[in-house]
C-alpha positions in Angstrom: 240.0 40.6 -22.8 243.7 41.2 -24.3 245.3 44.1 -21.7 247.0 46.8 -24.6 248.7 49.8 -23.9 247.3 53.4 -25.2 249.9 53.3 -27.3 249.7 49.8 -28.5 246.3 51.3 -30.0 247.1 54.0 -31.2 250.3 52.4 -32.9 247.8 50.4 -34.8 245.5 53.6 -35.6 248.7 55.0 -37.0 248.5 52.3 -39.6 245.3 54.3 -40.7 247.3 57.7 -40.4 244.5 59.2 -42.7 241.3 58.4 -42.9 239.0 60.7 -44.2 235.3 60.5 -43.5 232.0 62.1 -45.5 231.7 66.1 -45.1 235.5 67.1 -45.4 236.9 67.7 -48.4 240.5 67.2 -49.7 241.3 68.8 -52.8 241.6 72.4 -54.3 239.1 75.3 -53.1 238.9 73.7 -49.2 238.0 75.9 -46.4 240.7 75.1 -43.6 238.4 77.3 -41.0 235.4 74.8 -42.0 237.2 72.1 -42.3 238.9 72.6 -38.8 235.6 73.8 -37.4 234.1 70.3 -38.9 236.5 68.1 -37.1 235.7 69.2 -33.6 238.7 69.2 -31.5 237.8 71.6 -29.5 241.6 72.4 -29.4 244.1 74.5 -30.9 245.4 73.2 -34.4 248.1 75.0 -36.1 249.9 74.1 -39.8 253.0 75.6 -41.5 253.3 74.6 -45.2 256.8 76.0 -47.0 257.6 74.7 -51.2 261.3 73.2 -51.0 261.9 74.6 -54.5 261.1 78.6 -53.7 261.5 78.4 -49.9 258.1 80.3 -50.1 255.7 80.2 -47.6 252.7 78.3 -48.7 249.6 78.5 -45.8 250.0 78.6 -42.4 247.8 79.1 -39.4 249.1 79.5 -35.6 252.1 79.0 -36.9 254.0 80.6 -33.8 252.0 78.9 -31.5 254.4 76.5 -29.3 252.7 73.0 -29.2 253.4 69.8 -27.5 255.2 67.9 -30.7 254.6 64.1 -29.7 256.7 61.8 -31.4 257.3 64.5 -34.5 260.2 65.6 -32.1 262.2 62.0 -33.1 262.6 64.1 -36.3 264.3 66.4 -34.6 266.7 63.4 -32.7 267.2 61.5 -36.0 268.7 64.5 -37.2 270.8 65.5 -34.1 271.9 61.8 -33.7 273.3 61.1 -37.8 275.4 64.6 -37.5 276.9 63.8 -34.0 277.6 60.7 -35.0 277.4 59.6 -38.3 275.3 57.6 -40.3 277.5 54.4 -39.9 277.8 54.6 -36.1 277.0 51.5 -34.6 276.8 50.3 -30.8 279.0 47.3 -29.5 278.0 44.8 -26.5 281.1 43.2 -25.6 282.0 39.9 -23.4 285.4 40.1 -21.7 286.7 38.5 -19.2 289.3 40.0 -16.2 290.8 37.2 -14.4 288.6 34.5 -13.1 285.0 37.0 -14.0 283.6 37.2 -17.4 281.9 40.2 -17.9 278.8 41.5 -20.3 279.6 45.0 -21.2 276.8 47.1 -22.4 277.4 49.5 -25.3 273.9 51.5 -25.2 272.9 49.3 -28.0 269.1 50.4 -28.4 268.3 47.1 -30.3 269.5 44.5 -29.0 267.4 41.6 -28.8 267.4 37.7 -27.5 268.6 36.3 -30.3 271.6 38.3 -30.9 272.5 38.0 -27.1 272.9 34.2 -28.1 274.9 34.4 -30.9 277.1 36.8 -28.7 276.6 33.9 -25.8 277.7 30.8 -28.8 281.0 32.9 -29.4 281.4 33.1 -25.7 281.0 29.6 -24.9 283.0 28.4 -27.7 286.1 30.8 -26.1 286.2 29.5 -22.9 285.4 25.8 -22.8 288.9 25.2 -21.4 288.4 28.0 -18.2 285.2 28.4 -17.1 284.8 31.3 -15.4 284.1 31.8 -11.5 281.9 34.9 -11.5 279.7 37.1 -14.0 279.4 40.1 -14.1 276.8 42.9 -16.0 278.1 46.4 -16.9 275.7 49.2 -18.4 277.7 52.5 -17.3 278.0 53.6 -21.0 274.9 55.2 -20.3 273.6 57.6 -17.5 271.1 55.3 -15.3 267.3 56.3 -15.6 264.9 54.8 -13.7 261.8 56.0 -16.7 261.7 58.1 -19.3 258.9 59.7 -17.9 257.7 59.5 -14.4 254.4 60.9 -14.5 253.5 57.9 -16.9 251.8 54.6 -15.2 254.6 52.3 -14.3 252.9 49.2 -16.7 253.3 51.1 -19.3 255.6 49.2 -21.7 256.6 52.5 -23.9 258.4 53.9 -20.8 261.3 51.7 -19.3 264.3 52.2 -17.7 268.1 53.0 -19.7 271.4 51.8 -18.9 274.3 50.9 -20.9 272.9 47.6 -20.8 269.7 47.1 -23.4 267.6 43.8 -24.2 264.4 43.8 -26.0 263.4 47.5 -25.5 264.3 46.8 -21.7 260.9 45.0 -21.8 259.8 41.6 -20.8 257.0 39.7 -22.2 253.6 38.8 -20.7 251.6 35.6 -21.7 248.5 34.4 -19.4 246.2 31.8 -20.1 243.5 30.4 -17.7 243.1 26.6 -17.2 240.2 25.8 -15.3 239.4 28.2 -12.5 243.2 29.4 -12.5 245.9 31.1 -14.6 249.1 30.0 -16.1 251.3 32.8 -16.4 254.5 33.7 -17.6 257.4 36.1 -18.4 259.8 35.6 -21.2 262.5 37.9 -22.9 260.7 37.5 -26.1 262.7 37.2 -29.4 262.4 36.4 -32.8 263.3 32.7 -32.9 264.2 32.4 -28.9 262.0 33.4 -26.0 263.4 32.3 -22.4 262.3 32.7 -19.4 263.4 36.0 -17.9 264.2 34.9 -13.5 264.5 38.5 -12.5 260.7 39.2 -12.7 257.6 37.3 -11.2 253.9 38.2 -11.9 251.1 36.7 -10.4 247.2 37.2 -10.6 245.0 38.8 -7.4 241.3 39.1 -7.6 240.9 42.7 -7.9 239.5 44.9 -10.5 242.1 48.1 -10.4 244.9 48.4 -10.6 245.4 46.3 -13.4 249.2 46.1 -12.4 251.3 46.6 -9.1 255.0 46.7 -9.2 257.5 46.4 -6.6 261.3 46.6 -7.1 262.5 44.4 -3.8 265.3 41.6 -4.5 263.0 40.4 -8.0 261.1 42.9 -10.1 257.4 41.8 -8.9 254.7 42.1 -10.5 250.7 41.5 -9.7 247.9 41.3 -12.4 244.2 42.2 -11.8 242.9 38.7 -12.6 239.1 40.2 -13.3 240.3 42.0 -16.2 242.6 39.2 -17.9 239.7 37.2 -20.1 240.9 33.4 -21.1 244.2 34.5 -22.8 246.4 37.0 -24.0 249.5 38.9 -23.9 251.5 42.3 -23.5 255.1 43.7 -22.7 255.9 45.1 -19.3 258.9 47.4 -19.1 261.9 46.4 -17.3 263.3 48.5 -14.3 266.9 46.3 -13.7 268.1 46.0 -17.4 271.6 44.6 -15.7 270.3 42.2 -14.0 267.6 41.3 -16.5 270.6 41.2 -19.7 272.8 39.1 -17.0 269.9 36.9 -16.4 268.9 35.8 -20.1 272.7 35.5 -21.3 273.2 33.2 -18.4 270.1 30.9 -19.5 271.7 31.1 -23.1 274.8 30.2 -21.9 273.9 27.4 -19.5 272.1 25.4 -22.8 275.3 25.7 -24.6 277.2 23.7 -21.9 278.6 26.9 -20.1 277.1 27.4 -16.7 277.7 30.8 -15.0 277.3 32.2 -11.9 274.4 34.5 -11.0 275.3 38.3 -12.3 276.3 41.3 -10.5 276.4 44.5 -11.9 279.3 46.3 -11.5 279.7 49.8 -12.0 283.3 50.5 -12.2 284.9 48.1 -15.5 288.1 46.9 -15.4 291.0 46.1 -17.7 290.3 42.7 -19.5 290.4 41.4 -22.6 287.9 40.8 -25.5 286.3 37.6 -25.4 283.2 38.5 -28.2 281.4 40.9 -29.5 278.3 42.0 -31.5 277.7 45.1 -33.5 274.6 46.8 -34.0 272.9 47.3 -37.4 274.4 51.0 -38.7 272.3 53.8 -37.0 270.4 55.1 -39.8 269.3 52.2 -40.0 268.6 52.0 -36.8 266.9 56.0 -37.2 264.6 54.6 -39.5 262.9 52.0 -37.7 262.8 54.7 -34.8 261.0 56.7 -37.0 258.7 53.9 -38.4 257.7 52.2 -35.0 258.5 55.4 -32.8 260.2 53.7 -30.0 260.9 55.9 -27.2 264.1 54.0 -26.0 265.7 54.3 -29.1 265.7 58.2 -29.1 266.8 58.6 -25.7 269.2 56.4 -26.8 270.7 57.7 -29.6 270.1 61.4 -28.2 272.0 60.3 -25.5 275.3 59.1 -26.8 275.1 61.8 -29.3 275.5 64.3 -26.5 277.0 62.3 -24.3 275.4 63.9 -21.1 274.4 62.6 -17.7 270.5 63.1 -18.1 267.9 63.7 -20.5 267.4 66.7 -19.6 270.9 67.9 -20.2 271.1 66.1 -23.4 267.6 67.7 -24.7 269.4 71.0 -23.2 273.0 69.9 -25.9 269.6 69.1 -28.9 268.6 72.4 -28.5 271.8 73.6 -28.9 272.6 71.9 -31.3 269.4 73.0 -33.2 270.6 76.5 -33.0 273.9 75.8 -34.2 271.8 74.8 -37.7 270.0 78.5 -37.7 267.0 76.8 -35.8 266.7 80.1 -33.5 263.7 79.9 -31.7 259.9 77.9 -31.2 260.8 75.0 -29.2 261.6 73.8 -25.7 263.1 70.4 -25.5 263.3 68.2 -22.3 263.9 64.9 -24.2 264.6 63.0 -27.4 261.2 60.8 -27.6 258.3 63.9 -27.3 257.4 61.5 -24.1 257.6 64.6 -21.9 254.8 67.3 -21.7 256.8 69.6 -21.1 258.4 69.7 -24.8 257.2 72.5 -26.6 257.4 73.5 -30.8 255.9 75.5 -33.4 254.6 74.4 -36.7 256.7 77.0 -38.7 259.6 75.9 -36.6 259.4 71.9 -37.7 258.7 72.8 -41.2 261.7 75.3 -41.2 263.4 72.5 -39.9 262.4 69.8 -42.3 262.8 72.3 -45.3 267.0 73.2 -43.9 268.5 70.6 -42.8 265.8 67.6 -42.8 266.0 68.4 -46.4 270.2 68.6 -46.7 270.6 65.2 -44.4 267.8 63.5 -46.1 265.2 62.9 -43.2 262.5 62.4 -46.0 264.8 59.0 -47.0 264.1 57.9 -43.0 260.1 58.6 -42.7 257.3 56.3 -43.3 255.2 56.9 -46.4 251.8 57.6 -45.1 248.8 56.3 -47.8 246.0 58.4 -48.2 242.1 56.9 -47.5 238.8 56.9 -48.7 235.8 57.5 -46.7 235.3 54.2 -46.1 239.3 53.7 -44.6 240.5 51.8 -47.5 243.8 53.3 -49.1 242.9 55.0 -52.3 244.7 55.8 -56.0 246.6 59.1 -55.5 249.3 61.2 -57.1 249.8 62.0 -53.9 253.1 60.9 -51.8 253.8 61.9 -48.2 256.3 60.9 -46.1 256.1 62.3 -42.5 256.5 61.3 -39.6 253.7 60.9 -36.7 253.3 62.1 -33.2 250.7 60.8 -30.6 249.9 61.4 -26.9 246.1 61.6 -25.7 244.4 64.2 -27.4 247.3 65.2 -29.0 247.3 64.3 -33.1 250.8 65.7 -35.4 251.7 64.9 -38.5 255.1 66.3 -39.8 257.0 65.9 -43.4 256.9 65.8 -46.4 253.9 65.9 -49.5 253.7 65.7 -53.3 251.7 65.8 -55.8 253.3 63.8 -58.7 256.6 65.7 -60.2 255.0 69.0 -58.8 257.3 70.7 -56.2 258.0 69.4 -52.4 256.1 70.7 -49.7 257.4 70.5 -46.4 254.5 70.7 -44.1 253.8 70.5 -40.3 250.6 69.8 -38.4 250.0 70.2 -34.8 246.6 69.8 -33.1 246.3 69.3 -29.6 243.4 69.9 -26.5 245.8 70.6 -24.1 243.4 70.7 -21.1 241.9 67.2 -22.1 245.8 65.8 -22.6 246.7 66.9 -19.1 243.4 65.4 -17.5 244.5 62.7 -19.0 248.3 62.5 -18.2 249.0 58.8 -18.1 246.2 56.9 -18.7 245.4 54.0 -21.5 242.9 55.4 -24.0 240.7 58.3 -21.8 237.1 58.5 -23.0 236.8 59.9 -26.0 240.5 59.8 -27.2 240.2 57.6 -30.3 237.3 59.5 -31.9 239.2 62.5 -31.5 242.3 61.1 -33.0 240.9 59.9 -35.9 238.9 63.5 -36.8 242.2 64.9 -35.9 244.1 62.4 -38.9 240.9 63.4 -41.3 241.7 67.3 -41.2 245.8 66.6 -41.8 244.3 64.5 -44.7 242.2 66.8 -46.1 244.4 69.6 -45.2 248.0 68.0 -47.4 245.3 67.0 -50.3 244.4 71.2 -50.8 248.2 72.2 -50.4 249.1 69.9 -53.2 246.3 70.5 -55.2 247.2 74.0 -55.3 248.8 75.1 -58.2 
């Protein structure tokens, strides 16, 4: 059986962002105290619904009722990021070289990936064919150092790396295992698009076990062990990386070396000095780097970009600058940030704060131009004819179901809407863990009231 992450999973039930089923109803003349009552969440669920045209409060329910926010709180990053920084910012990795050592220098680009690390290695090569240089060097202290984004998560978990300066694939690593008679063939590659070579700074290896499914320790390699009862014949999965560095230094070396360049083994550095440019590579702009953070709500990214927007030593001092910053935008109260990815538990909103928010300055910046449209489903799951558009975006933790954004109904007036349902005690038995018992049913009754709550606020005249 294929090992996937919880939110792998729930990634893909995302796809299926509203599915209603038989007994709900999702037009004019619905109940919201029946239909919450029907879905069984045995929870708190609270809504704020505001018409961009009047400003007027539409519905609302526990509207001041702070809330863990999931991934809707990227929303709020998007937003904080574009004005700090500007819609055209983009992140530059760099390849100098001081004296006899080239250098990598990481910019805190969120996206980097294997195959623009070669075309960054090609230029490199193709500058210093005539000097070869006689050391190599990694540099990621454009960015604090942090060893997760969340410690209390499992440390397998793909969706919660480390950050530096330095970023490569998410700072994630890919896993493919395949068993060949009574043994497994495993191996670890920093996975791109076209390229995917082996990464040398992390092992794996299976043990007959059943649990843990993974062990890590961080001695002179990243190692790994696999529970080898749990695997099946084949599969696949990303493992987050805990030396980015090392693991950047690693791969560009590899690229290098098949381009007729070899290089030393990398050390990370953390003081850079004076040299001079050899190449460079510029990341995509950052909105559209924003909206791909918003479409496939990648944790990295936010911390990221909340990050250099505030330029502070820790996520908890640049959720502390968001906050302010939030303020600053007559945002004055209903929330408690501690990061920029909603990965914390400790983060904290209210539903008539996010659709304040979305209806001020989501609405001036144009956040709805950065969210993914969400289509609305039959009983049977299948994406049905509607007048109906909504772009929002999702948030997801177990037992925790948000939806956030924006509805309507043909040429009729803009809703700004926000949708928080959680079972707080259920989410903080289950702090951690890949899909708890019970967590997907809940999540999908949980996507069939936002459903059928958006279809009566728009069939409302």
């Amino acid at each position: 059986m294929t090992a996937l992450s919880r939110r792998s999973l729930l990634a893909w039930l995302g796809l299926m962002v509203l599915a209603p089923r038989p007994g709900v109803a999702g037009a004019a003349g619905l109940d919201p105290e029946a239909a919450i009552l029907a879905a069984k969440l045995g929870g708190e669920v609270a809504y704020a619904v505001i018409d961009l045209t009047s400003g007027a409060v539409l519905a609302e329910r526990h509207a001041d009722l702070p809330m863990a926010p999931a991934s809707t709180l990227k929303s709020i990053t998007a937003l904080f990021a574009l004005d700090r920084l500007g819609a055209d910012h983009r992140f530059t990795t760099r390849v100098i070289r001081a004296g006899d050592t080239l250098i990598l220098v990481g910019g805190g680009d969120p996206v980097l990936d294997t195959d623009a690390l070669d075309a960054l290695a090609a230029a490199t090569v193709a500058a210093q064919r005539s000097t070869p240089p006689l050391g190599f060097a990694v540099w990621g202290g454009a960015l604090p150092r942090i060893g997760q984004l969340d410690p209390a998560q499992d440390a397998h978990l793909p969706y919660n790396p480390s950050i530096s300066g330095m970023i490569l694939n998410f700072n994630r690593v890919h896993l493919d295992w395949r068993r060949t008679g009574g043994s497994y063939q495993l191996s670890l590659q920093a996975r791109g698009r076209k390229l995917s070579p082996r990464s040398y700074t992390a092992t794996i290896a299976p043990v007959d076990r059943g649990l843990p499914l993974f062990t890590y320790d961080a001695g002179k390699l990243e190692t790994w062990t696999i529970a080898s009862r749990g695997l099946g014949r084949a599969g696949s999965r990303w493992l987050p990386v805990r030396r980015p560095e090392l693991y950047a230094g690693d791969v560009f070396q590899t690229l290098c070396r098949a381009r007729g360049l070899p290089l030393p083994n990398p050390e990370v550095i953390e003081i850079l000095p004076e040299g001079h440019d050899v190449a460079r590579h510029d990341s995509m702009p950052l909105r559209d780097i924003a909206r791909d953070m918003m479409e496939y709500s990648t944790n990295l990214t936010a911390e990221v970009i909340g990050l250099r927007a505030s330029g502070a030593g820790s996520i908890a001092g640049s959720a502390s600058a968001m906050a302010d910053w939030l303020r600053g935008q007559g945002i004055e109260g209903g929330f408690q940030l501690h990061d920029h990815s909603g990965l914390s538990p400790q983060n904290r909103i209210t539903a008539r704060m996010m659709a304040r928010l979305l209806a001020g300055p989501g609405q001036q910046d144009g956040l709805r131009a950065l969210m993914k449209q969400i289509p609305l489903r039959d009983a049977q799951g299948k994406r049905k004819t509607s007048d109906i558009a909504i772009a929002a975006k999702t948030g997801t933790l177990n037992f925790v179901s948000n939806l956030a954004g924006y509805a309507q109904n043909g040429t009729d007036p803009t809703r700004a809407f926000a949708i928080l349902t959680a079972d707080e005690p259920r989410r903080a038995a289950s702090e951690g863990q890949e899909l708890p018992q019970g967590v997907l049913g809940w999540t999908k009754r949980s996507k069939t009231l936002q459903q059928a709550l958006i279809e009566s606020w728009c069939a409302s005249a």
